[in-house]
N, C-alpha and C positions, 0 to 999 in steps of 0.2 A: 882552722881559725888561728890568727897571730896577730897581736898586737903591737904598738909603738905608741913612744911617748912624745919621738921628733922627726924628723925627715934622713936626719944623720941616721939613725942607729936603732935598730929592731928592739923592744922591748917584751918579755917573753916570747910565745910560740913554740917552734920547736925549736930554736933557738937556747931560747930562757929552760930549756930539759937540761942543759948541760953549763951556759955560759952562767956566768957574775958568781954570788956566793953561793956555797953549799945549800944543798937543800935542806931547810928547817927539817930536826928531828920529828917536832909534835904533828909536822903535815905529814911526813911518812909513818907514823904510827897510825894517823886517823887514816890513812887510805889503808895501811897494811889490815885496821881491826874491820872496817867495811868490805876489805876482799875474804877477810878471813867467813866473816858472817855469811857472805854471799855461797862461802863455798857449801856454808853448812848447811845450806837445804836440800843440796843431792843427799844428803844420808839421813835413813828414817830416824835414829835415834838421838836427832839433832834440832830435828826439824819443828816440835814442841816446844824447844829452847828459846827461838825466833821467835814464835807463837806470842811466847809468853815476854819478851823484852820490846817485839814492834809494835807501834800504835794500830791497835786494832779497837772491834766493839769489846775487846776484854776490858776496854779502859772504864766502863760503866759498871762492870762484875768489883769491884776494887784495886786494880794493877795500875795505880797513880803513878806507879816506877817508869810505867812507857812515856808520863810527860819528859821524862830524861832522856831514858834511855833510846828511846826512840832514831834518833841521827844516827849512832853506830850500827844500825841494823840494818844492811843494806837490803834494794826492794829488788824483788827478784824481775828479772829482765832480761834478755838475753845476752850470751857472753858479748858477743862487740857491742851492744850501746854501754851494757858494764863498763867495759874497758875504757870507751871514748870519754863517759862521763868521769870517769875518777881522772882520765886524762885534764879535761878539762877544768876539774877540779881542782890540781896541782897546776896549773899555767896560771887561775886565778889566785890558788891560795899562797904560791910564795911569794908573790910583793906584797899580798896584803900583811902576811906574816912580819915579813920583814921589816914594815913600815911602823907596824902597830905592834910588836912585839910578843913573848907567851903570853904576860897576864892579859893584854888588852883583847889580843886576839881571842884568848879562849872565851874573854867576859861579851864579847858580840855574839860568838859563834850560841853559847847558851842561853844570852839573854834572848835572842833574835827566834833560836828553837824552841825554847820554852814556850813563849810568849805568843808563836803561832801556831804549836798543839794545845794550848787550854784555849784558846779562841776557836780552834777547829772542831775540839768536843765539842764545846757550849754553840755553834751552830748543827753539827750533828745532832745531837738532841734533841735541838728545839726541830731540826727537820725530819725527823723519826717520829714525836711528838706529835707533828701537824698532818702528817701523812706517812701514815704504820708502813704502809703499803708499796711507799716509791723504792723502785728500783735504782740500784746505784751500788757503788762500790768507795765507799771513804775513804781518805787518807794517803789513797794510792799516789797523786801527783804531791807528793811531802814528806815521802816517805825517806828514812835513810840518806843515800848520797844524793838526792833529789832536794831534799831541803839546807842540806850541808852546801850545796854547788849554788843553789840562789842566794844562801846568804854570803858567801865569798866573792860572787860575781856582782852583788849587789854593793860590799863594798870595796871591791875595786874601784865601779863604777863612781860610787863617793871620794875615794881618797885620790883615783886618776882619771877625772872628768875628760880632761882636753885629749886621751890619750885615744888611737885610733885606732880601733879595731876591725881588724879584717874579715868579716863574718862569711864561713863556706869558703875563706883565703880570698876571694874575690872583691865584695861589699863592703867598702870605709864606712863607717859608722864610729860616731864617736864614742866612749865610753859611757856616757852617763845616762845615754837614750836606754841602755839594757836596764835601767832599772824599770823602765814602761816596759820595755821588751819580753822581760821574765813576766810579767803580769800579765801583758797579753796572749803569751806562748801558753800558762797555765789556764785562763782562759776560754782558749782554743781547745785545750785539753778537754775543759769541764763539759763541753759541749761534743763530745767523743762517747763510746758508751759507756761510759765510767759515771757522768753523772756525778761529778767530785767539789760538790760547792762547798763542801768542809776543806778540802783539799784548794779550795780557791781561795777560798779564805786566807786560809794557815798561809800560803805561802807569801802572797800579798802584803799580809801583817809582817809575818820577818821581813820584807823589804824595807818595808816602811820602818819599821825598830832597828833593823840594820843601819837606814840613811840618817835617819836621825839619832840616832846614839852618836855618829862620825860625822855629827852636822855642829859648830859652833854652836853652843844656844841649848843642845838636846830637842826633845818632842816637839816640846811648848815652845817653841821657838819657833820648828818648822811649821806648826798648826798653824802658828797666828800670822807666821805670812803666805802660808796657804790660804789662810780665812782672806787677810786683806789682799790678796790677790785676786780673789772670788769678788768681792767686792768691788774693787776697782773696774772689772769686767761689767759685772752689771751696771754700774757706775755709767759707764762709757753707753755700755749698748741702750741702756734709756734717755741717754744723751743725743745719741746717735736718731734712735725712734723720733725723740720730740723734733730735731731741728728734719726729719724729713717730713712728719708732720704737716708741721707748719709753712714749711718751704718758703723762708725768708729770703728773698734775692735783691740787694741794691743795685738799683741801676741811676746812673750819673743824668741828671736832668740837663746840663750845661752850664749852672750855677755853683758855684760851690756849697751856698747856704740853702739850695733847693735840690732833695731827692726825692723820687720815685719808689714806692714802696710794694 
């Protein structure tokens, strides 16, 4: 996958691994502490640690530390999708660094996180709650560098709209379609045997906190022209219904002051 911002000149990819400025410090600590976590579940006396820092059902026992700490804990997965994901981690997370700087960046990355594991519990529970019994596996598509990669791809998406993404190096797409994209892709997931509607959730909701925190206006802003957007549609389509309805056609009589109804 490689992106551009013009026709002139590549804009990350593999490119953007070595060209323009140095790589943000705070992006290579969050991949270095996600590789580090990753490692530590090959060894037993490690492995409780994770346990106890990743968002699991321990978040109901009292471990409120996982609404944080959770993003650093990388989700165990095989070594290459590991690698590709932190890859693509770092192709999204240095412009958006770069653009938004450490405070602002860090203040998306936690608000975006935060905000979609207390949404994710509080649907877990109530889905545990309604049915003791359903099989499923939580939190899994949210986990770690899973939830860290859709909030930075999300706002890429926000801050480099028009910019063209190469998806599989092959498929232009433009930037801002990934913020549907990650929602569908997670989606797609839930419907896998994971069963991850907390996990749909959570991620959904950091897109959306993500877009709009880096939207003029914030939330409430973006709500209320989604609302009149919605409106506007229905608007039209019962406009559309009545005049087929009715099926008014003027036909010219040969008068000017006489038509045909």
């Amino acid at each position: 996958m490689t992106y551009r911002t013009n026709p002139q000149g590549s804009f990350g990819g593999f490119g953007g691994l070595v060209d323009g400025p140095p790589p943000p410090r705070d992006l290579l600590v969050l991949i270095g502490v996600l590789f580090v976590t990753f490692s530590l579940q090959f060894f037993d006396g490690t492995r409780g640690l994770l346990d106890v820092l990743s968002l699991n059902m321990g978040i109901y026992s009292g471990y409120l530390w996982q609404l944080v700490t959770y993003p650093f804990i990388a989700t165990p997965t095989s070594g290459f999708w590991f690698l590709l994901e932190l890859l693509i981690l770092y192709w999204f997370g240095k412009p958006v660094y770069l653009r938004l700087g450490q405070r602002r960046f860090w203040q998306v990355v936690i608000v975006a996180a935060v905000g979609a594991s207390v949404a994710a519990v509080v649907v877990e529970w109530i889905a545990i709650t309604a049915a003791p019994s359903y099989s499923h596996l939580p939190f899994i598509s949210m986990l770690g560098q899973r939830i860290v990669m859709a909030i930075l791809i999300a706002a890429f998406a926000t801050l480099h709209g028009e910019a063209t993404i190469l998806l599989f190096f092959v498929l232009p797409i433009k930037a801002r379609w990934f913020l549907w994209i990650e929602i569908l892709f997670t989606f797609v997931f839930y419907f896998l045997p994971y069963k991850d509607l907390a996990g749909l959730v959570g991620v959904s909701l950091a897109v959306f906190l993500t877009y709009s925190s880096l939207t003029p206006g914030g939330p409430r802003w973006v709500i209320r022209r989604w609302r009149k957007g919605v409106e506007e549609k229905i608007l039209r389509a019962r406009v559309d219904r009545m005049r087929r309805k009715r099926r008014f056609d003027v036909i010219d009589g040969g008068n000017k002051d006489e038509y045909i109804h």
